[in-house]
N, C-alpha and C positions, 0 to 999 in steps of 0.2 A: 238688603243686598246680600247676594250670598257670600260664602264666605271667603276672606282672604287671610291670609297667610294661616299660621299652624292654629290658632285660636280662633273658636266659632262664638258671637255675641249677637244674641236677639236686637234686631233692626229695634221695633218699638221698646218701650221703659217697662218696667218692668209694673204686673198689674199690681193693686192695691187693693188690700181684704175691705169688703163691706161697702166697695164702689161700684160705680155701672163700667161694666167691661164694652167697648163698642165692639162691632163686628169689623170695621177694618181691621184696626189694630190688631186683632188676632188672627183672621187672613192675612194681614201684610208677616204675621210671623210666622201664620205654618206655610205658607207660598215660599218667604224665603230659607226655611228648614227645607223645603221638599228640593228646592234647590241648589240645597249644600250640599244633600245625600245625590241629588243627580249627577253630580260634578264631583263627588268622590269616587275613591275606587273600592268596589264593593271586594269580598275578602276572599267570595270564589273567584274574583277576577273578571267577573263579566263588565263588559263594555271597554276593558284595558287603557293604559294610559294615554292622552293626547299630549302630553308632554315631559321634558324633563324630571324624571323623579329624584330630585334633591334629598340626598339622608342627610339629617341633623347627629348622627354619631359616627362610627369609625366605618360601619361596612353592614354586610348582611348578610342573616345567620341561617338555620332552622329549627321550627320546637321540637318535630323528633330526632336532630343531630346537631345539637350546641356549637357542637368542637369544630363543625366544616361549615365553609366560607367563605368571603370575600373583605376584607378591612384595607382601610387607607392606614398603610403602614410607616408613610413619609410623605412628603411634601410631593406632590407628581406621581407618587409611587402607588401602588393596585398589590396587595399582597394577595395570595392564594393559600387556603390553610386546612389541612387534616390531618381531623386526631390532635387536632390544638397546637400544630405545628407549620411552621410558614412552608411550603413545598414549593411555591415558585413565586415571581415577582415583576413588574412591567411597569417599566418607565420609558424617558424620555432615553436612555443609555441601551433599553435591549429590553429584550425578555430573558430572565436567567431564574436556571432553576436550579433550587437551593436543598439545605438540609438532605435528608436519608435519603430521597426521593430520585436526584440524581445517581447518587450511592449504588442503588439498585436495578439502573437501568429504566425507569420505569417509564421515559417517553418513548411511545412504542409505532408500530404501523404493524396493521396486523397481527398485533400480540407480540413481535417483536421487535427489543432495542432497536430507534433508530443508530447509533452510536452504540456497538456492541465491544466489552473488554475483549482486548484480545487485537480490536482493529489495528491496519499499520499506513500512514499515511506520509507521503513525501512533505517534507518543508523546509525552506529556506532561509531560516533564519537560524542565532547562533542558541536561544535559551528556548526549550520547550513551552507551552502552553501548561497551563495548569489542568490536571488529570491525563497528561502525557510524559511519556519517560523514552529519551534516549538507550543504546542499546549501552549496559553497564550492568553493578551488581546492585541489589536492593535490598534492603530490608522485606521479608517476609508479610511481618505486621503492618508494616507500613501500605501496602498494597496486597490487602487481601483477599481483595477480587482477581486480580488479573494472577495471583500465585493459586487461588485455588483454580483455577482453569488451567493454568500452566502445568502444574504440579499432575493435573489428571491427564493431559495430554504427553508431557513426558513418559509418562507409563507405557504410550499408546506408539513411541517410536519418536516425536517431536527431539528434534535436536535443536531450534531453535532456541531454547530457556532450558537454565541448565539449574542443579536443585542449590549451587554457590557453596556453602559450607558441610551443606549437608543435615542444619541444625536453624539458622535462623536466616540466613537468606539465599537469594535465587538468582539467575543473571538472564539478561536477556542479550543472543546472541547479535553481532555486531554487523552489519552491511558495509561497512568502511569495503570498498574495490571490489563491489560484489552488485549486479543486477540481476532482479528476481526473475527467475522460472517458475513454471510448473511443474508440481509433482509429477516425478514418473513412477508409476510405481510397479510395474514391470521391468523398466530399465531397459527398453527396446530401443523409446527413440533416446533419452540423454541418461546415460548410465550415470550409477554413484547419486541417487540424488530420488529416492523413492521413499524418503518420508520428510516431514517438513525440517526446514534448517538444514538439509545436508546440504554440502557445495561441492562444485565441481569444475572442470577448466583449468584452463592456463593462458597465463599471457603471451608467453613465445610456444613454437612450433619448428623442429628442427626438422630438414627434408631429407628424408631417407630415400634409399634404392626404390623401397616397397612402395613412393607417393608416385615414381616414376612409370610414364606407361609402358606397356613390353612392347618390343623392339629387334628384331632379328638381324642383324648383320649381314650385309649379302657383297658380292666381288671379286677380284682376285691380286695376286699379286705376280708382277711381270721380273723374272729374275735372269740376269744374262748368264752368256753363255764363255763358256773359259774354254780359248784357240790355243794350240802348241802346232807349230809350225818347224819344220828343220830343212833345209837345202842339201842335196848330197854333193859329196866331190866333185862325182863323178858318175858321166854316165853309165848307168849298169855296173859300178864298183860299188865298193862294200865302204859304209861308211865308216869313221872315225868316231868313236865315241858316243855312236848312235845307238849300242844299246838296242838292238835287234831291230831297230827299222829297216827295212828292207826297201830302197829306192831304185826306182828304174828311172831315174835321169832326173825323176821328178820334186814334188814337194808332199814330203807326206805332213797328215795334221792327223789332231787328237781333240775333239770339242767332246764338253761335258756338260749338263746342265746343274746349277747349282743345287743344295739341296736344301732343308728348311730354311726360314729366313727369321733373324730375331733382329728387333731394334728396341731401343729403351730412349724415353722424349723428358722433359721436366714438367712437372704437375703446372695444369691451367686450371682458370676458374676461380673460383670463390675462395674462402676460410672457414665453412659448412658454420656459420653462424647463423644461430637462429632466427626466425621471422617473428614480430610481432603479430598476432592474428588480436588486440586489443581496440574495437569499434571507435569513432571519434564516440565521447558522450560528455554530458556536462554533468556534474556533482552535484549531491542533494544530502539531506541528512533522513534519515528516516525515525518514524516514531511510532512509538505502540500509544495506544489509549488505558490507561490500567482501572479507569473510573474515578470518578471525583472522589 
């Protein structure tokens, strides 16, 4: 019979020196040698496996690269390892990837990090994720991926991370009352705000003469007329106290028209308090990625 499990054992007994060999017996063994080797997997790999290949030790290596791999590194667990070092890991919990590996960015799409330092992402909850930092000051050392990026882009105009002490660490600027734009870096369409991190805005808007549109005045004003009236004694006599009016029996008068006109009213309207021009929005925290 051919062979089963990891040890191969000749069907027939083994021959005996100085005996008659029969001719079954030694067909029935090389028949079923021929089809141990048919039913094995030959070492170029021709004919490939028809099922399950079970390893009796941790994982699987190569003869010209020892150190890369695949080993069962825990119970359920699949390790991934180069350069004799575990670089990622798959179980039943996730796929996570471990040691320098992550460190370095090194899972990529098209050459680059999918998860680049530097990234900023919204989130809702009150404690970061591990390889993210709230906006605060940091140790240098401690993050010295996302400082050496920071640090080169501060150069560049970035106001958003700032260099902290000046000696061992850096800060990253805070979003607290603030929703992101885009660079302008013209300053055509949103002024004050043409390299990264700068801010701009206000919450209230006071309304000025200049927000009002022009307007001309047009009309007039109707102003009366001031009568002096005097009756004479007498007809054709000279009056009394008239002061050179000269009457022939009649009524003389004196109208005038008034001349500018001034009036002064008390202040209507508002107490020029300013407007909130502040959107409805809801709150988030934001976070940088500074690498594992």
């Amino acid at each position: 019979m051919p062979r089963v499990g990891p040890n191969y054992t000749l069907p027939e007994p083994p021959f005996v020196p100085q005996t008659s060999i029969s001719a079954p017996a030694v067909n029935n063994d090389l028949q079923d040698i021929a089809d141990a080797l048919t039913g094995s997997l030959a070492r170029n790999g021709a004919g490939g496996m028809t099922a399950v290949l079970p390893l009796a030790s941790d994982g699987l290596t190569f003869t010209n690269d020892p150190d890369t791999g695949i080993s069962r590194s825990a119970a359920n667990t699949m390790s991934f390892e180069c350069g004799n070092a575990e670089v990622a890991s798959m179980s039943p919990a996730g796929f996570a990837v471990t040691g320098d590996f992550s460190a370095t960015g090194a899972i990529k799409q098209n050459g680059s990090p999918l998860l680049p330092v530097g990234a900023v992402m919204l989130w809702t909850l009150s404690s970061a994720p591990a390889g993210w930092l709230f906006p605060g000051t940091y140790n240098r050392a401690d993050h010295p991926a996302l400082w050496a990026a920071a640090n080169a882009d501060i150069a560049l105009g970035n106001t958003f991370y700032g260099i902290g002490n000046g000696t061992t660490t850096f800060t990253i600027g805070t979003m607290d009352g603030y929703t992101p734009v885009g660079v302008d870096a013209t300053g055509a369409t949103l002024p004050n705000v043409t390299h990264i991190g700068d801010t701009t805005g206000n919450k209230t808007a006071a309304l000025v003469t200049s927000n009002l549109p022009p307007y001309t005045p047009a009309g007039s004003i109707s102003n009366g007329a001031i009568s002096i009236s005097h009756n004479a004694a007498a007809a054709n006599g000279s009056t009394t106290g008239g002061g050179g009016f000269s009457c022939g029996g009649g009524t003389a008068s004196i109208s005038a028209s008034q001349g500018a006109s001034t009036f002064t009213g008390t202040a209507q309207g508002g107490t020029s308090t300013p407007f909130s021009i502040v959107q409805p929005s809801r709150a988030f925290k934001f976070i940088v990625y500074a690498g594992a």
